[in-house]
C-alpha positions in Angstrom: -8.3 122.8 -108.5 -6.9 119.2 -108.4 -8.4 115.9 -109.0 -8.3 115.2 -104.8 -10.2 118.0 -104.0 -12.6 118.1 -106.6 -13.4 114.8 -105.5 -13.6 115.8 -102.1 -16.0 118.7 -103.1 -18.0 117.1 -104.8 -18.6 114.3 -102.0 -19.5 117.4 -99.3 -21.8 118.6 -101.6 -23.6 114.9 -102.1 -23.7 115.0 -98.1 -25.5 118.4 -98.1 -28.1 117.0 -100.9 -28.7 113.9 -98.9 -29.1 116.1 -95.7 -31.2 118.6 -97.5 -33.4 115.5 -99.2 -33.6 113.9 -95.1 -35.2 117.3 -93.9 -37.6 117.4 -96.5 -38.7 113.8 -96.4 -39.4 114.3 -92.4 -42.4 117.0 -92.9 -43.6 115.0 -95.8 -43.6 111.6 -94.0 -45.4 113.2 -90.9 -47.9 114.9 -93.1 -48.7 111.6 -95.1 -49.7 110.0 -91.8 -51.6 113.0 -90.9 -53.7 112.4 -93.7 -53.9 108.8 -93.4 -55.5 109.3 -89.9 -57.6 111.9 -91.1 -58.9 110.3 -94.3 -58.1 106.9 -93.9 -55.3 104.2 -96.1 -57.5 105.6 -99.3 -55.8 109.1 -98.8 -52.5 107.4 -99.9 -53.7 107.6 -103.4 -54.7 111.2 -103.9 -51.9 113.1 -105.8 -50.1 115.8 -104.3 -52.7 118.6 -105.1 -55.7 116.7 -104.1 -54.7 116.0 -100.9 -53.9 120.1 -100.8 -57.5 120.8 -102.1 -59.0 118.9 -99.4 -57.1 120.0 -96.5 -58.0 123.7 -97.7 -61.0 122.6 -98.6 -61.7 121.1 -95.0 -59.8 123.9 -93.2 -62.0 126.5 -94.2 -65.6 126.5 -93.2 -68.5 127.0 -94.9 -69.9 130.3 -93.3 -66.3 131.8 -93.9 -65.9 130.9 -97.6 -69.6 132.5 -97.7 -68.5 135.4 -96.5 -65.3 136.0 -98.0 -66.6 135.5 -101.2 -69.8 137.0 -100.5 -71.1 133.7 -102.7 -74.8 131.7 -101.5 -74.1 128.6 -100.2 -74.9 125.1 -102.1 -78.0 124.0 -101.9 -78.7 121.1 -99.2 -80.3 119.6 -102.2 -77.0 118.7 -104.6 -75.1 118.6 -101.7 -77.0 115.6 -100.6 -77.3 114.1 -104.3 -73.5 114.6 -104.8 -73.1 110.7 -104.0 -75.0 110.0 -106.7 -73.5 112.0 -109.3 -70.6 110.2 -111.0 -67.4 111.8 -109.9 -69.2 113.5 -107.3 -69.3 116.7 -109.7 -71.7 119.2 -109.2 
């Protein structure tokens, strides 16, 4: 290949990767204020996989998680004391 269309090449492929980055940066920007209406400006600083653990987290309820684990709910009890627990471990 010559120099000219090497260069050309490689300046169609930089166009496709800045393309390709645009249509990823889309979903990612309307899911970031998704979450900052659902959980507020403080949502902005959960990494990546907390903010995936608490939309699972909130997307499945209770009762189901129950039953598809066939596990007995927490007790109202720690629930309520979570607050209190540093890191909010149980």
């Amino acid at each position: 290949m010559s120099s000219a269309k090497l260069q050309q090449y490689v300046a169609m492929i930089e166009h496709e990767l800045a393309w390709a980055r645009l249509k990823i940066q889309a979903p990612q920007q309307e899911l970031r204020l998704e979450r900052n209406k659902k959980y507020g400006s403080s949502s902005e600083t959960l990494s990546s996989w907390q903010a995936e653990l608490l939309d699972f987290r909130l997307s499945v309820s209770g009762e189901a998680a129950q039953s598809k684990s066939g596990a007995k709910p927490w007790p109202s009890s720690l629930l309520a004391n979570a607050n209190r627990i540093p890191g909010g471990r149980l």
